[in-house]
Short mmCIF file of the C-alpha atoms (twelve columns), coordinates in Angstrom:
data_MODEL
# 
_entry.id   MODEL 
# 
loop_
_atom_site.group_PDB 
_atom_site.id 
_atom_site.type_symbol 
_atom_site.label_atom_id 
_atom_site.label_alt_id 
_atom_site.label_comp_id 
_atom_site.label_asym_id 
_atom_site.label_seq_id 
_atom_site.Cartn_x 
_atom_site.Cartn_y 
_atom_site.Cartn_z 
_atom_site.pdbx_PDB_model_num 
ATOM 1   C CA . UNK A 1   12.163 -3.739 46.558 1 
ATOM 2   C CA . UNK A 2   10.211 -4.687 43.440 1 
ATOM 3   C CA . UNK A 3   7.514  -1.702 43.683 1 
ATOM 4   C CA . UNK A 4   10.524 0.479  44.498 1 
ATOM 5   C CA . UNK A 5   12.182 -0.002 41.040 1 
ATOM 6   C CA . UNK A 6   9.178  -0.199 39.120 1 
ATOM 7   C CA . UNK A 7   8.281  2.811  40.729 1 
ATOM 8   C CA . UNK A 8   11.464 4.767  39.280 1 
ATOM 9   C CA . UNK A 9   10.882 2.968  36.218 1 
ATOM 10  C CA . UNK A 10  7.492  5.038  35.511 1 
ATOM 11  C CA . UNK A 11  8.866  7.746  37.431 1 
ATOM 12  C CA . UNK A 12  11.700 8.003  34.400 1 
ATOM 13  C CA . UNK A 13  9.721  7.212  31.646 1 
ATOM 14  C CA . UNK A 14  7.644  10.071 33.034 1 
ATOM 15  C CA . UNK A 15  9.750  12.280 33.135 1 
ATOM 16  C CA . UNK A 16  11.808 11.577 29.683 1 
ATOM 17  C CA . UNK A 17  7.784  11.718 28.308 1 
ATOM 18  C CA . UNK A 18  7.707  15.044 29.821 1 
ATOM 19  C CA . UNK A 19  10.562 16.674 28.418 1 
ATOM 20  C CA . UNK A 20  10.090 15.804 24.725 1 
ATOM 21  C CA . UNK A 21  6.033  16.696 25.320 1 
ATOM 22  C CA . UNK A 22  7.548  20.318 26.418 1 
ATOM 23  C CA . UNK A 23  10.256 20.393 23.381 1 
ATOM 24  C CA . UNK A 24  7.456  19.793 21.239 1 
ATOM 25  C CA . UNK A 25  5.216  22.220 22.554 1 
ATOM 26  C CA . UNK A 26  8.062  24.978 22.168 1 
ATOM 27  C CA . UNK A 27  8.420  23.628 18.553 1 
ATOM 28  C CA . UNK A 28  4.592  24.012 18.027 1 
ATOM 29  C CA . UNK A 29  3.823  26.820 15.556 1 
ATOM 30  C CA . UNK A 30  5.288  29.201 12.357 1 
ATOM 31  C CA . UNK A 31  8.865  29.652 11.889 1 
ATOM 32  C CA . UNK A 32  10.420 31.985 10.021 1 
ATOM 33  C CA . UNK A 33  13.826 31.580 8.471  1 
ATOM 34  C CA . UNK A 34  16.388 34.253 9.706  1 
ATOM 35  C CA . UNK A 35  19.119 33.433 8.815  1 
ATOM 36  C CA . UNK A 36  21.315 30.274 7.833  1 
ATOM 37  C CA . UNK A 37  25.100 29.144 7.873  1 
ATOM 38  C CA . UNK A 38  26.072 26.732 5.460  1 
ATOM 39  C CA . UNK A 39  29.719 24.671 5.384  1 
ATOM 40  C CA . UNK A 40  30.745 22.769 2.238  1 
ATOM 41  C CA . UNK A 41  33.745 21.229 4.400  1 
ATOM 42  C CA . UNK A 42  36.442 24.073 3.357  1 
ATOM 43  C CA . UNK A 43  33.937 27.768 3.082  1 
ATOM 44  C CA . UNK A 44  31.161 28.633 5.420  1 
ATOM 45  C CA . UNK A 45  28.727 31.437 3.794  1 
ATOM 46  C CA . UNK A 46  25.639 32.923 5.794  1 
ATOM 47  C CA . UNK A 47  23.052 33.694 3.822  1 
ATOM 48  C CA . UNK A 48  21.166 36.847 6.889  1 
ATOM 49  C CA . UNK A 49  17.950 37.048 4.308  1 
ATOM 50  C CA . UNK A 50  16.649 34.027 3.472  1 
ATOM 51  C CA . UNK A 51  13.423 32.853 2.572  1 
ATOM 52  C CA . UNK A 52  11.391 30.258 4.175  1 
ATOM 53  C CA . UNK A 53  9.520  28.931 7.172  1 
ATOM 54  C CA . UNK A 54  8.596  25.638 8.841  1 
ATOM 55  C CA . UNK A 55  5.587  24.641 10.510 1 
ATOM 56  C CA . UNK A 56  5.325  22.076 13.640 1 
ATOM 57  C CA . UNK A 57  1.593  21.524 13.755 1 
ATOM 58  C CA . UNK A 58  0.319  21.029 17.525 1 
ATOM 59  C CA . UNK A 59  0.220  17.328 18.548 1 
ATOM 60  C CA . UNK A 60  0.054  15.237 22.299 1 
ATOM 61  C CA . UNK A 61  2.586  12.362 22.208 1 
ATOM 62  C CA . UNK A 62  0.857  10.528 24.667 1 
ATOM 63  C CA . UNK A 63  -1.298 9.619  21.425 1 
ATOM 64  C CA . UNK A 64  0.901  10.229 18.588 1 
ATOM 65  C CA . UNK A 65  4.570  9.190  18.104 1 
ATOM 66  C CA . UNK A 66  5.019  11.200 15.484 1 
ATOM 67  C CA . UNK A 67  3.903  14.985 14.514 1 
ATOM 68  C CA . UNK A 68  3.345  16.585 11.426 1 
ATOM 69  C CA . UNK A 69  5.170  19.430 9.931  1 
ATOM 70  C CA . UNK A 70  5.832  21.587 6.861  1 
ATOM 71  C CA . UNK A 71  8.787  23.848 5.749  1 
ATOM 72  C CA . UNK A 72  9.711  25.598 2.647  1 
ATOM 73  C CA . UNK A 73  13.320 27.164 2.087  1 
ATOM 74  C CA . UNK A 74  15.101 29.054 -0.509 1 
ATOM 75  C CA . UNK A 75  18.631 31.016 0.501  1 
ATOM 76  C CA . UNK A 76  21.586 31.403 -2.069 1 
ATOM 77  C CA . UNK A 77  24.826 29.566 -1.338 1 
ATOM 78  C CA . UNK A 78  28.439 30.606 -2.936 1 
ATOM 79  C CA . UNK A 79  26.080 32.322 -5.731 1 
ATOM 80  C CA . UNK A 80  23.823 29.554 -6.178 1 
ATOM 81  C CA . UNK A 81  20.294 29.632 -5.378 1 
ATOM 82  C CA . UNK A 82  18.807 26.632 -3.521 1 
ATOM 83  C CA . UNK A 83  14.987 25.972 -2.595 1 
ATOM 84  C CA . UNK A 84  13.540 22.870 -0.600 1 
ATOM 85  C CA . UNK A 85  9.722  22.072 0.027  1 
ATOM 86  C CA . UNK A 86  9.141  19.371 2.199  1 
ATOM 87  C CA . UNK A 87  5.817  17.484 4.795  1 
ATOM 88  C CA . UNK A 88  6.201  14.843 6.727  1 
ATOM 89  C CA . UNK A 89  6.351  14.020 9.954  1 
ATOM 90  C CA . UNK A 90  8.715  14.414 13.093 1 
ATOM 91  C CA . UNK A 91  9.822  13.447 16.729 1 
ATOM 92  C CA . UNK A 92  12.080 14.931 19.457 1 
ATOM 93  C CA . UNK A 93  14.438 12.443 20.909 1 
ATOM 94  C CA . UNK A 94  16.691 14.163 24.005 1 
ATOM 95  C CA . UNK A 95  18.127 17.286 21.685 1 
ATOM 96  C CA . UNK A 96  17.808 16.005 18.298 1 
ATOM 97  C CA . UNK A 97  14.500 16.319 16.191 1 
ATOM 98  C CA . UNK A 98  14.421 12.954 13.580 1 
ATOM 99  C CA . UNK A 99  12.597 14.184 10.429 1 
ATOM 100 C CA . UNK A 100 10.628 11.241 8.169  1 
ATOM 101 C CA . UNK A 101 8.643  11.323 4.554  1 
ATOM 102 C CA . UNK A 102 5.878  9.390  6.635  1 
ATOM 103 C CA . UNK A 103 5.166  5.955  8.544  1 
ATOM 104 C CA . UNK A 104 6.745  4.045  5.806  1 
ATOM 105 C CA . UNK A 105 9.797  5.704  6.220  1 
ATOM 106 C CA . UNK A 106 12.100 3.891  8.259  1 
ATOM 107 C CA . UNK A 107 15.085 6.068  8.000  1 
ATOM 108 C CA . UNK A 108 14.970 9.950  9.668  1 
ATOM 109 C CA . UNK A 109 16.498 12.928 8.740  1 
ATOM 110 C CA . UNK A 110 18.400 14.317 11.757 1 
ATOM 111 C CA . UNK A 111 18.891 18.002 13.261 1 
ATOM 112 C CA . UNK A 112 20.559 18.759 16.019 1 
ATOM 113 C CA . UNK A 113 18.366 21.350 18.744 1 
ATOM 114 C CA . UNK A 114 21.063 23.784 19.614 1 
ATOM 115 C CA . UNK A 115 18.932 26.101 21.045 1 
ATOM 116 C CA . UNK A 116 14.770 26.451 21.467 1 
ATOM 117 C CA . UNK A 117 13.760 29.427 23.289 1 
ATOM 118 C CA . UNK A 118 9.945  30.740 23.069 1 
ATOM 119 C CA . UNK A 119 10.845 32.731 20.182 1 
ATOM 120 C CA . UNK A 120 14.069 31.462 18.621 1 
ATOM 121 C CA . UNK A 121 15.161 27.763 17.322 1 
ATOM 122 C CA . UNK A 122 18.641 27.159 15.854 1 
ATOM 123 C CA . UNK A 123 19.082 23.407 14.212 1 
ATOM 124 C CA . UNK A 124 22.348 22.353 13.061 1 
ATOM 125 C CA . UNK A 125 22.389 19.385 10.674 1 
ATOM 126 C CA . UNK A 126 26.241 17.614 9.684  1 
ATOM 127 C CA . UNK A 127 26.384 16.983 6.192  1 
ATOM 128 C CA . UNK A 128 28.320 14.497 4.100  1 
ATOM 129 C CA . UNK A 129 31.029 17.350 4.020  1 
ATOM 130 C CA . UNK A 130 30.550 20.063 6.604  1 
ATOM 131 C CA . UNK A 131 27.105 21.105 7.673  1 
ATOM 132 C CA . UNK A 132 24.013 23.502 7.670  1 
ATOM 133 C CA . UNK A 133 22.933 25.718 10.654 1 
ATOM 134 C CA . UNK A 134 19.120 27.099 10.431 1 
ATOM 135 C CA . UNK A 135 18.386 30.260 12.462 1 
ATOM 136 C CA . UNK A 136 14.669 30.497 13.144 1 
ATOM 137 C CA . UNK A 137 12.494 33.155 14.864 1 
ATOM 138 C CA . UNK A 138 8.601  32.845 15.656 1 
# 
């Protein structure tokens, strides 16, 4: 009975390895910003012709618990303009991608995976007071 539950045990953890492995290797690559949706709480406003991209550099997480990315993001919002620059490094835990400065960062940044296709991410991220949706295309 014992080998038989330790035997699901690594069959799960296997398996849960194996998705996230496969989300990041979707993720891997140049993004380019197409288009984003931004809520203040009362207004939404898209902004179809943004600027910006993100970058999820190639990584195993059998070795590394973390990845490494880049983005950069500029897009106009209720005729203000708004531009981000950001590295650090990331995970994918189930559908959500946690986003941190580096290893001394305890506390993540989280966006939501609505949808990763081979060449289309969206990521929606709740705000204090509604929320930002990121269309991205490779």
């Amino acid at each position: 009975m014992k080998k038989i539950i330790m035997l699901a045990a690594i069959t799960l953890v296997a398996v849960s390895c194996t998705k996230e492995q496969r989300s990041v290797n979707k993720l891997e690559g140049t993004w380019t910003l197409d288009k984003i949706e931004e809520n203040d709480g009362s207004v939404t406003v898209t902004d179809n012709d943004p600027n910006g991209e993100v970058t999820f550099n190639k990584c195993k997480l059998a070795k590394d618990e973390f990845c490494t990315y880049s983005s950069t993001i500029s897009y106009e919002f209720n005729g203000n303009t708004f531009e981000f620059s950001d590295a650090g490094e990331y995970r994918v835990q189930d559908d959500e991608i946690q986003f941190r400065e580096d290893a001394e960062d305890n506390s993540y940044d989280v966006a939501t995976i609505e949808e990763l296709k081979n060449k289309e991410l969206v990521v929606y991220q709740a705000e204090d007071e509604g929320y930002t949706r990121l269309y991205y295309i490779k």
